[in-house]
C-alpha positions in Angstrom: 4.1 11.2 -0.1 6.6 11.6 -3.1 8.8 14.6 -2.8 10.0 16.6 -5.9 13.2 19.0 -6.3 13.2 21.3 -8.1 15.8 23.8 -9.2 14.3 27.2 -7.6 15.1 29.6 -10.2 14.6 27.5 -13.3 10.7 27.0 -11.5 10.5 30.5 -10.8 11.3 31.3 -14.7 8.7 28.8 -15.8 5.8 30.2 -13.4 7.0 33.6 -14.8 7.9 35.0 -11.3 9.7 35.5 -8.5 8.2 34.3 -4.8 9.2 34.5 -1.4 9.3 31.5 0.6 6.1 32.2 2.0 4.2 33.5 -0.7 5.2 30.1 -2.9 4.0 28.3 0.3 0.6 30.2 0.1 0.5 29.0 -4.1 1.7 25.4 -3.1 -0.9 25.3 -0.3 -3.3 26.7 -2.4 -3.1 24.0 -5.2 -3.2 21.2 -2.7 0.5 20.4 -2.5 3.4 21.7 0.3 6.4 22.8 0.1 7.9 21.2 2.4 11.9 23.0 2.4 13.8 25.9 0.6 16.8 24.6 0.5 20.2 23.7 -1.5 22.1 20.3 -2.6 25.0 21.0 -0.3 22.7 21.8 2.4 20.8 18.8 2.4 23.8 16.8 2.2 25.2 18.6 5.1 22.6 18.0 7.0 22.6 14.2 6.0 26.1 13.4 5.9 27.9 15.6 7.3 30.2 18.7 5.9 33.4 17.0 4.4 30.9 14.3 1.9 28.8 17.4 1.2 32.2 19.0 -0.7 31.8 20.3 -4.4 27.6 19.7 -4.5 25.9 22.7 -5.9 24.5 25.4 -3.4 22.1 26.6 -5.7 18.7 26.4 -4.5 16.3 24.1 -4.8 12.7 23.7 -3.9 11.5 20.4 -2.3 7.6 20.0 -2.9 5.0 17.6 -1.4 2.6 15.9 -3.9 -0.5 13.7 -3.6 0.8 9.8 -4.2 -1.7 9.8 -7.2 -0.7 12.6 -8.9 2.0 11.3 -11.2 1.7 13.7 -13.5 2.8 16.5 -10.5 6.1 13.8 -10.0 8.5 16.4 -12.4 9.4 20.2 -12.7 7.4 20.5 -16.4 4.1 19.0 -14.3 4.2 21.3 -11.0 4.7 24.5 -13.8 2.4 23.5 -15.8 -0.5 23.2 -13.4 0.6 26.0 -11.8 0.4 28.1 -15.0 -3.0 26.9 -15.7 -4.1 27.3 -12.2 -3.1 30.9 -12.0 -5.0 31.5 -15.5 -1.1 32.3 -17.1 -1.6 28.7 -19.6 -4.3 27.0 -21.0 -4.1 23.0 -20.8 -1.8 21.5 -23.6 -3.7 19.4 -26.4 -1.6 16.1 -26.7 -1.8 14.6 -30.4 -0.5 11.4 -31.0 0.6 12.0 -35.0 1.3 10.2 -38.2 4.5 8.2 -38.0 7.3 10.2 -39.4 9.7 7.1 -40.8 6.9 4.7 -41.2 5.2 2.3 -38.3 7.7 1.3 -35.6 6.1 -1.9 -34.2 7.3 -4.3 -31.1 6.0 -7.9 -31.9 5.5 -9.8 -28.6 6.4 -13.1 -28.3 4.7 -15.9 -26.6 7.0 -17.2 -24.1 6.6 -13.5 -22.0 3.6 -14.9 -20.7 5.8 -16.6 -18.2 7.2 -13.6 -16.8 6.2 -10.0 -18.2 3.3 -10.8 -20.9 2.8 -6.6 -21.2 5.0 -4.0 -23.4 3.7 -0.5 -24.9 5.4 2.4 -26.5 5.7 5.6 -27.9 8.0 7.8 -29.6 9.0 11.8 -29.1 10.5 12.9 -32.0 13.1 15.6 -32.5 13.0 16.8 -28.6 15.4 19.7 -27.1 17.4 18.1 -24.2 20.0 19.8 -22.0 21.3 19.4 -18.4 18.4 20.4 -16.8 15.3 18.9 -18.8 17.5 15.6 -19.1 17.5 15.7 -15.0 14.1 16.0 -14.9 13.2 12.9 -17.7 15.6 10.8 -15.6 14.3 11.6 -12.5 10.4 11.5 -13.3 11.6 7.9 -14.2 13.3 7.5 -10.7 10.1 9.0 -9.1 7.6 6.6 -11.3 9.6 3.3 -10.6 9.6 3.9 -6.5 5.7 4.7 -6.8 3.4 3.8 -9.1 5.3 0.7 -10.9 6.2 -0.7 -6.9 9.8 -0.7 -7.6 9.4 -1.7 -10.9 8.1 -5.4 -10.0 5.0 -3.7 -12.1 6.0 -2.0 -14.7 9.7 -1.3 -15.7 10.6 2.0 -18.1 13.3 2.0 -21.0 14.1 4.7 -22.8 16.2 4.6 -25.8 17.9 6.6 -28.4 16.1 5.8 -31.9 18.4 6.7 -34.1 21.3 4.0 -32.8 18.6 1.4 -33.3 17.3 -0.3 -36.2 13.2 -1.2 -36.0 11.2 -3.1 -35.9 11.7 -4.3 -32.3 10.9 -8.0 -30.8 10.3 -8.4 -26.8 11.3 -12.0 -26.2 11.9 -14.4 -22.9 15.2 -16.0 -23.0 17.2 -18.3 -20.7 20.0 -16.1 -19.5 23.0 -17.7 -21.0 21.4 -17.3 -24.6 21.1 -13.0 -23.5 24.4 -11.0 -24.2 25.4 -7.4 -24.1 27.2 -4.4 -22.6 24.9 -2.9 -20.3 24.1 0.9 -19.5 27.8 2.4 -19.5 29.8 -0.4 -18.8 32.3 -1.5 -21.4 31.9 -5.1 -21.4 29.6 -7.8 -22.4 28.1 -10.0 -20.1 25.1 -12.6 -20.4 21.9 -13.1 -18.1 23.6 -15.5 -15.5 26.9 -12.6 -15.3 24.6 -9.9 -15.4 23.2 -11.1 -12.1 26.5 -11.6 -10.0 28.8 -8.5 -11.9 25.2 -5.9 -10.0 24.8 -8.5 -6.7 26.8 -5.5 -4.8 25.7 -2.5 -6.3 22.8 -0.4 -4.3 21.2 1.0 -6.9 20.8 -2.0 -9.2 21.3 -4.9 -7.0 17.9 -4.0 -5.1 15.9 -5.3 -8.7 17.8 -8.1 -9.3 15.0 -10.5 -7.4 12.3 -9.9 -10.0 13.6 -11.8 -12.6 16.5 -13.9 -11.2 15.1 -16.8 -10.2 12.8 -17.2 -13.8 14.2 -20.0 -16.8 13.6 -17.3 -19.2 14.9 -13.1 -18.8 12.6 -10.7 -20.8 14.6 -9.0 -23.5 13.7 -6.4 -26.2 16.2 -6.5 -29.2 15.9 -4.1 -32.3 15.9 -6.4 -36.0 19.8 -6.5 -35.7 19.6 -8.5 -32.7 20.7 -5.5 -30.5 19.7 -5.2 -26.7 17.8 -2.2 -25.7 16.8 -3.3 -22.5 16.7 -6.4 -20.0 13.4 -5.4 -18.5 13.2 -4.4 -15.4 17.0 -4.6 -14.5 19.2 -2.4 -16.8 19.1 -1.0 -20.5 21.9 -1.4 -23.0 24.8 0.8 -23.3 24.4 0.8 -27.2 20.9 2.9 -27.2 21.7 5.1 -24.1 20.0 9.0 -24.1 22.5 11.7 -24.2 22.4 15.3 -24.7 22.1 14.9 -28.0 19.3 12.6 -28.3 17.0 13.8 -30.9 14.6 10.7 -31.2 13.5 8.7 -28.2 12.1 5.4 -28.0 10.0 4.6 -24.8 8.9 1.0 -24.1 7.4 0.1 -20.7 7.6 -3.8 -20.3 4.7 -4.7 -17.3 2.7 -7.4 -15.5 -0.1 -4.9 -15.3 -1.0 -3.1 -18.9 -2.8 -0.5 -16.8 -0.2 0.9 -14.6 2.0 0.3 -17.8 -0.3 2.5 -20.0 -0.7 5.2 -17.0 3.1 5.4 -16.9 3.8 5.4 -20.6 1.2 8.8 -21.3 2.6 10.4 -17.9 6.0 10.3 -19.6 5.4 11.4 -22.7 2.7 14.3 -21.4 5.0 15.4 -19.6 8.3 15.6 -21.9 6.8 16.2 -25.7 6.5 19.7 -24.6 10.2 20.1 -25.7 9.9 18.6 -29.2 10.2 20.1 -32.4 6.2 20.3 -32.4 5.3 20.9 -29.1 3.0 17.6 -27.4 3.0 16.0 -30.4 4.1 11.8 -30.0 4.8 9.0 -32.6 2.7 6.4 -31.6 4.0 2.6 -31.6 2.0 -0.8 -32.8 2.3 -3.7 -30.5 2.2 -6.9 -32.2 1.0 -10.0 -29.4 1.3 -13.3 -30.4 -2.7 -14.2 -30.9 -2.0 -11.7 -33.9 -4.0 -8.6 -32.3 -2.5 -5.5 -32.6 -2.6 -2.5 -29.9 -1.5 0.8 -30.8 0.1 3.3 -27.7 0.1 5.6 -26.5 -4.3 6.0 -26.1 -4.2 9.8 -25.1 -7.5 10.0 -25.9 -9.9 11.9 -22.9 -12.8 9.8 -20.6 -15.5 11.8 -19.9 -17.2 11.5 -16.4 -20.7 13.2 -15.7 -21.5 15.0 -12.4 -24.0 16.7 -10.4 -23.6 19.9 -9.2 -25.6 19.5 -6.8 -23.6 16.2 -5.6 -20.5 19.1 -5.9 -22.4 21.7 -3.8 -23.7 19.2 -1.1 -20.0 17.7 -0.6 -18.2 20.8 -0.3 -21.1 22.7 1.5 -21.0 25.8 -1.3 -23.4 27.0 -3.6 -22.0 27.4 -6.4 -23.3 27.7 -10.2 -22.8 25.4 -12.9 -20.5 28.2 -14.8 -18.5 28.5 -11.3 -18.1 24.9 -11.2 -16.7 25.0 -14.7 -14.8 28.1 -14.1 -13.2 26.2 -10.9 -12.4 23.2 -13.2 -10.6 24.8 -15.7 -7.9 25.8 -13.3 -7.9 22.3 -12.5 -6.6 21.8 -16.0 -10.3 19.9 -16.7 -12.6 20.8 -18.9 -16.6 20.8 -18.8 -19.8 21.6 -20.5 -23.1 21.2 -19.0 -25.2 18.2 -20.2 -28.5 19.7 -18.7 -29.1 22.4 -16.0 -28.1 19.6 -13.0 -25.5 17.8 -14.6 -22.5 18.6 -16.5 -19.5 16.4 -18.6 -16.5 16.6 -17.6 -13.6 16.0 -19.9 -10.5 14.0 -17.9 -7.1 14.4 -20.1 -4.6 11.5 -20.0 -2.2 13.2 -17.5 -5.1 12.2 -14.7 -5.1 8.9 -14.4 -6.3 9.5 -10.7 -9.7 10.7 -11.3 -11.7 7.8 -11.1 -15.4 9.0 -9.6 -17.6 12.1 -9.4 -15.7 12.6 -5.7 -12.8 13.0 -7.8 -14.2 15.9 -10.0 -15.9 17.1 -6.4 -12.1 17.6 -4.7 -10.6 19.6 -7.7 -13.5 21.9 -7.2 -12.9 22.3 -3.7 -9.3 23.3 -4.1 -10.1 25.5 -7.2 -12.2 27.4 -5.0 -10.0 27.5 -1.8 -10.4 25.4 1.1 -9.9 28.3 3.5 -13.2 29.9 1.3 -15.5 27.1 2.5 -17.8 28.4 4.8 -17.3 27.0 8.6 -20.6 25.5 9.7 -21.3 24.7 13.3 -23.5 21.1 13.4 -26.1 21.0 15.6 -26.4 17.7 16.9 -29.3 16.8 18.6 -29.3 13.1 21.0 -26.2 12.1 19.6 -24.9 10.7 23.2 -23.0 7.4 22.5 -23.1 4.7 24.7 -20.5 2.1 25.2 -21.6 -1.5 24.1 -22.3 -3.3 27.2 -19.7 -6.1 26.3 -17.1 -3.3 25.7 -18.3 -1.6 29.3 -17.7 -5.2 31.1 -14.5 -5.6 29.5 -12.9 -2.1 30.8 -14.4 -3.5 33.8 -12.6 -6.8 33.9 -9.4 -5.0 32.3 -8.9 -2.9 35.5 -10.2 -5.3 37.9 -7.2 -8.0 36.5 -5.0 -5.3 35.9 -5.7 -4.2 39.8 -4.4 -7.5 40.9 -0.9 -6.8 39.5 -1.2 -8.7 36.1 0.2 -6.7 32.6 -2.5 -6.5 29.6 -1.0 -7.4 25.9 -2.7 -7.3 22.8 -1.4 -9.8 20.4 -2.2 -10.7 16.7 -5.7 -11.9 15.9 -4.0 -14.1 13.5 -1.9 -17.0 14.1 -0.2 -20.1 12.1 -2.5 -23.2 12.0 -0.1 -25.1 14.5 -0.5 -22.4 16.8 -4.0 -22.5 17.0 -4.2 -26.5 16.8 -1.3 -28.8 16.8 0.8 -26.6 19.7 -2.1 -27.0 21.7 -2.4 -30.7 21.5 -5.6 -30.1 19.5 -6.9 -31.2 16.2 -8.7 -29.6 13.5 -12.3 -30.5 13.3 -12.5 -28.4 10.1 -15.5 -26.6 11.8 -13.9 -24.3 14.1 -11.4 -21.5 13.1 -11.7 -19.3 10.3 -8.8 -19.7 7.7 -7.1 -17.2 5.1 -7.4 -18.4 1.6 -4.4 -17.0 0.3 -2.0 -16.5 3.0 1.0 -14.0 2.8 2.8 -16.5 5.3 2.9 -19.3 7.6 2.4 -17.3 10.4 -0.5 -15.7 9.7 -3.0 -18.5 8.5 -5.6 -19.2 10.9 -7.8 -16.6 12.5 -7.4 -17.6 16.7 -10.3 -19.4 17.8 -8.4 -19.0 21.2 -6.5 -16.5 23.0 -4.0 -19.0 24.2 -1.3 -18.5 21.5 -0.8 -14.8 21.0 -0.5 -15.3 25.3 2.1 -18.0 25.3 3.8 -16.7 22.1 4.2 -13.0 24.1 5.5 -14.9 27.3 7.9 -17.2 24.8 9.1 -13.4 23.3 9.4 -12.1 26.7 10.9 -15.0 28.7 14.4 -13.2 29.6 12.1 -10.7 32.2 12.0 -12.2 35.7 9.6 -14.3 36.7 6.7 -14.1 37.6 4.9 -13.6 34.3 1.9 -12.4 35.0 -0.1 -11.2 31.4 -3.4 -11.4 30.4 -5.6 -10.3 27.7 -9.3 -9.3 26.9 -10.6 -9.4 23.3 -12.2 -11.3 20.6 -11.5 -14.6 18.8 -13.4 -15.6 15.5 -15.5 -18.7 15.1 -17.1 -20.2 12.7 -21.1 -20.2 12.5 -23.4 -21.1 9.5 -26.1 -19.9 11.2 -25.4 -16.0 10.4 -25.3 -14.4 6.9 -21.3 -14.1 7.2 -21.0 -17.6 8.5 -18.3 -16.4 10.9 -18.9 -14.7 14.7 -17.0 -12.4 17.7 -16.7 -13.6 20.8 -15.1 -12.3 23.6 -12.5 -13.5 25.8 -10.2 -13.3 28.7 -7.3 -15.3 29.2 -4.7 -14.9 31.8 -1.2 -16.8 32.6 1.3 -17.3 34.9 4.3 -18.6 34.1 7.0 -18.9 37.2 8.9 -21.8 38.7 6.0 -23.1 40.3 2.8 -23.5 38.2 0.8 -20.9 40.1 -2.3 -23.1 39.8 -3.8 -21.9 43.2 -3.2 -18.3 42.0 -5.0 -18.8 38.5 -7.9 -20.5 41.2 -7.5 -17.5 42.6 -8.4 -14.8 39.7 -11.1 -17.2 38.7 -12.8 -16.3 42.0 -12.2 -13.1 42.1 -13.5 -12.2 38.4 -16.7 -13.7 39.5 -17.1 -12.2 42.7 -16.6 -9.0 40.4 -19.2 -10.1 38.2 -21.7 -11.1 41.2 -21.7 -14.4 40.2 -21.6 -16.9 43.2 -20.2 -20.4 43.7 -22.6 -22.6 43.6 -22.9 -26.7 44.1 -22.1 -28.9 41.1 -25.0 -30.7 41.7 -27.6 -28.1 42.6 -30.0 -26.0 40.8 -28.6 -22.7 42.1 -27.9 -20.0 39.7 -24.1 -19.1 40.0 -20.8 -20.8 38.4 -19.0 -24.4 39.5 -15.8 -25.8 38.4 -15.6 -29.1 37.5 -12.2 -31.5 36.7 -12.0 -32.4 33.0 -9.8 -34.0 30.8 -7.9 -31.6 28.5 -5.3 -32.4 25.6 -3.7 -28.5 26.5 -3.7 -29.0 30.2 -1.9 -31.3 32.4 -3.9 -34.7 33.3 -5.2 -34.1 36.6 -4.5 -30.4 36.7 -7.7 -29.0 34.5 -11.1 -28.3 35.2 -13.8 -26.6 33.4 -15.9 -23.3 34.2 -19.8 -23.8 34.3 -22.5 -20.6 34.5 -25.8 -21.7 35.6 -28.4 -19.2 34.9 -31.9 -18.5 34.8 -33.6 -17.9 30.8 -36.1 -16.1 29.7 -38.4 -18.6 30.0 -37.7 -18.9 33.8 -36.0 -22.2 33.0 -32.6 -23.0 34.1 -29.9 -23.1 31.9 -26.1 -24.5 32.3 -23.1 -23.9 29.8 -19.6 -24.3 29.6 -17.5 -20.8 29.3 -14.2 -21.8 29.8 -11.3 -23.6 31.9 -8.2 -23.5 33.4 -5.2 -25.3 34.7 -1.9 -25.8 34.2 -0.1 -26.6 30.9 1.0 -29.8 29.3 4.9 -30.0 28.9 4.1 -30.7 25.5 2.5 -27.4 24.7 4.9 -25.3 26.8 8.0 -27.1 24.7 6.5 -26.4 21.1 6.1 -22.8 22.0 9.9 -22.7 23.6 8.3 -21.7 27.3 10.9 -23.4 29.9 8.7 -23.0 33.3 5.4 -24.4 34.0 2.6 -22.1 33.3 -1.3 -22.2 35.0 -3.7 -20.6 32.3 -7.4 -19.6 32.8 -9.7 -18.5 29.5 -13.3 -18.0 29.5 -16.1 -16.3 27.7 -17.3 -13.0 28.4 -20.3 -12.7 26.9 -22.4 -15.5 28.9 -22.3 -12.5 31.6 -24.4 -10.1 29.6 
């Protein structure tokens, strides 16, 4: 969850009082944030680097409050006041205006070889704004704060912010190879291009950490004003030639993006938040965006949604019953408001700042903390023949879990996914293309194939784990994933237990040796190969994963419903081929038994 500071007395001025720790606790609490510390710079750095780094930092105190992730607009000091004014009934919710250009249309015209890398830009201007120390802080910081979250360290969306009045408009947002980009970026002296860029902020931390976004494209995004100046090299650094100072009067915003939504949601955060300290309080310049089919955009869109609700869909959530007016009442301090559309339902009006209200549940939650969470009614539920059971196949797996474990084997729990080599070539097998289930778009190698055996996560934990001393003795009961096209989601469970040993010495009589016991566990009896009684029988096979000779398969003979007798294959076990043991780096021989589970229920 994003933590803001903010300066403690500055706040305290804004919410028009002074709170004790506890009593700002209470408000935070009550709003649905937390404070989480009342501390000072120094203090924190004290605490975090000890005394002598912590030299000459302020010991003024600051407030360090917890917000929701998806309340952007709470990511500054002017948001947290704000909806704390209106909360308490002190404000009433500002009414943005986007107004009438004051030197004519400023325009950005896109051109078409952004499509490669960063195809999105929007803007805005706020025009004749108040900045000193502490409101700069704050614009430079809610930038900080919207980078890290919502624009995912800006690989989504990448904020500029410019002084106007060095630039000339109208602006161009281009994609250039990097040789062909130069300028001195933000407060550096010197020019570099694209290529020097990259190398000169390799080292430094706060810079260098972007640098992967772009480097590796033919062509750098750039926005340059009509004399060819650099504003910005999107979403690295802007230029030194446009850089905000205190006494910025005009500032130009563009947001360059991959996604126009997170782009527009970042844009009117921004300027909601900051237009309060222009000349005409939330007033913004708007900007046209020129693409290159020849439609036109204009930003920023403050313009409301409107989402309709039930208030009986509010009541029935919460478990209140409250009136239509109450529910409006509530809203309101929520910084939303609503008029009813018929006695059941009601509009509610969402400004721009809330880009996180979505769905009635939304509306539903900013009632409930309106009207106290601590003031809902406890309710004891009676619940009547609500004893669970286990599912029988997860009651014979505990079952099987303690029994191995009882015999001095160590359970694991790997991955459900593997690579495909893991799950076919490793094992000596080959992909019949109607077996395992795999991921269409995989994140990597080693996570392609959803195991249609236990065997790999086992040997890839006694490979991880080969530097204990022997014996290895693991095993593990759970599900792979097959493929079935006779059920609606083609795929199916099935559960499994797999053991190994892995020592000096196969361990092959000792693998024998589980075998038997699990099914004397299970009451299921050895029975004849050749005989008609129920029970299981082993019989040698030939196995590409085992050693020749050294594998035999597990058979369950049972009766069926239909009095009939029925055989099936559940499993095997033997000892590994060299060949698998060498592809998953395993040095001993190993002895491996894996059956299914649910033929016993």
């Amino acid at each position: 969850m994003p933590v803001v500071h903010v300066d403690k007395e500055e706040f305290y001025k804004a919410l028009g009082k002074e709170y004790s720790t506890d009593e700002f606790s209470e408000l935070c609490f009550d709003f649905g944030l937390e404070l989480e510390e009342d501390t000072s710079e120094k203090e924190l750095a004290i605490r975090e680097v000890g005394t002598i780094k912590a030299e000459g930092l302020s010991e003024k105190p600051i407030l360090k409050i917890e917000t929701p992730a998806n309340r952007y607009d709470l990511l500054c000091h002017e948001g947290i006041s704000r909806a704390f004014l209106i909360f308490q009934g002190k404000a009433k919710p500002p009414t943005y205006k986007v107004v009438d250009p004051k030197d004519g249309q400023i325009q950005i015209t896109v051109k078409s070889e952004t499509a490669q890398i960063r195809p999105h830009v929007v803007g805005a201007i706020l025009r004749d704004i108040s900045f000193n120390e502490k409101n700069y802080s704050n614009f430079i910081e809610l930038q900080e704060k919207l980078h890290i979250n919502l624009c995912r360290k800006r690989t989504l969306v990448a904020i500029g912010t410019h002084d106007l009045d060095t630039l000339k408009p109208p602006f161009t947002y281009e994609a250039l190879p990097p040789k062909s980009i130069k300028f001195a970026p933000l407060n550096q002296p010197k020019e570099y291009d694209g290529e020097e860029l990259m190398k000169f902020y390799e080292a430094d931390k706060h810079i260098g950490k972007f640098l992967h976004i772009i480097r590796d494209s033919p062509v750098y995004p750039v926005i340059y004003d009509t004399n060819r100046v650099v504003c910005s090299l999107p979403p690295i650094i802007n230029g030194d030639h446009s850089k905000i100072t205190l006494n910025t009067k005009n500032v130009f915003i563009e947001c360059t993006a991959t996604d126009l939504t997170k782009a527009k949601i970042v844009l009117n955060t921004i300027v909601t938040m900051f237009s309060e300290y222009c000349a005409e309080p939330f007033t913004i310049e708007p900007v046209e965006v020129i693409y290159p089919d020849g439609k036109i955009c204009t930003y920023p869109d403050l313009s409301p949604r409107f989402i309709k609700v039930k208030a009986d869909y509010i009541n029935a959530c919460i478990g209140v019953m409250l009136t239509s007016s109450e529910i409006i009442t509530y809203l309101n301090r929520m910084a939303l408001s609503a008029k009813l559309v018929n006695e059941a339902e009601l509009s509610v009006e969402i400004p721009p700042t809330r880009a996180d209200i979505l769905h009635a549940c939304d509306v539903m939650e900013d009632v409930a903390i309106a009207h106290g969470f601590n003031n809902i009614p406890k309710k004891t539920l009676k619940i009547i023949n609500s004893t669970g059971k286990a599912l029988p196949i997860n009651k014979l797996s505990d079952l099987v879990r303690k029994e191995i474990a009882l015999s001095g084997w160590s359970e694991v729990l790997p991955l459900i996914l593997c690579s495909h080599d893991e799950n076919f070539a490793y094992l000596n097998k080959k992909d019949d293309n109607s077996t395992a289930v795999k991921l269409e778009n995989p994140k990597t190698l080693e996570y392609q194939v959803v195991r249609s055996s236990l065997l790999p996560g086992i040997l890839k934990t006694v490979r991880e784990n080969k530097k204990h001393a022997l014996p290895i003795k693991v095993f593990e009961v759970s599900d792979i994933v097959l493929k079935d096209d006779s059920l609606e989601r083609k795929t199916r469970n099935e559960r499994h237990v797999c053991a190994i040993y892995c020592a000096k010495v196969s361990g092959f009589e000792l693998i024998h040796g589980l075998v038997n016991r699990l099914m004397d566990m299970l009451n299921v009896k050895l029975v004849s190969v050749n005989g008609d009684d129920v029970g299981y029988y082993i019989k040698e096979s030939e196995n590409p994963t085992y050693f020749p000779n050294r594998c035999a398969d597990i058979f369950l003979r049972r009766s069926s419903k239909s009095s009939s007798i029925v055989t099936s294959k559940i499993g095997n076990f033997g000892i590994l081929h060299p060949n698998v043991l060498e592809k998953f780096e395993i040095m001993y021989p190993c002895s491996v038994v894996e059956f299914n589970l649910e033929e016993f229920i």
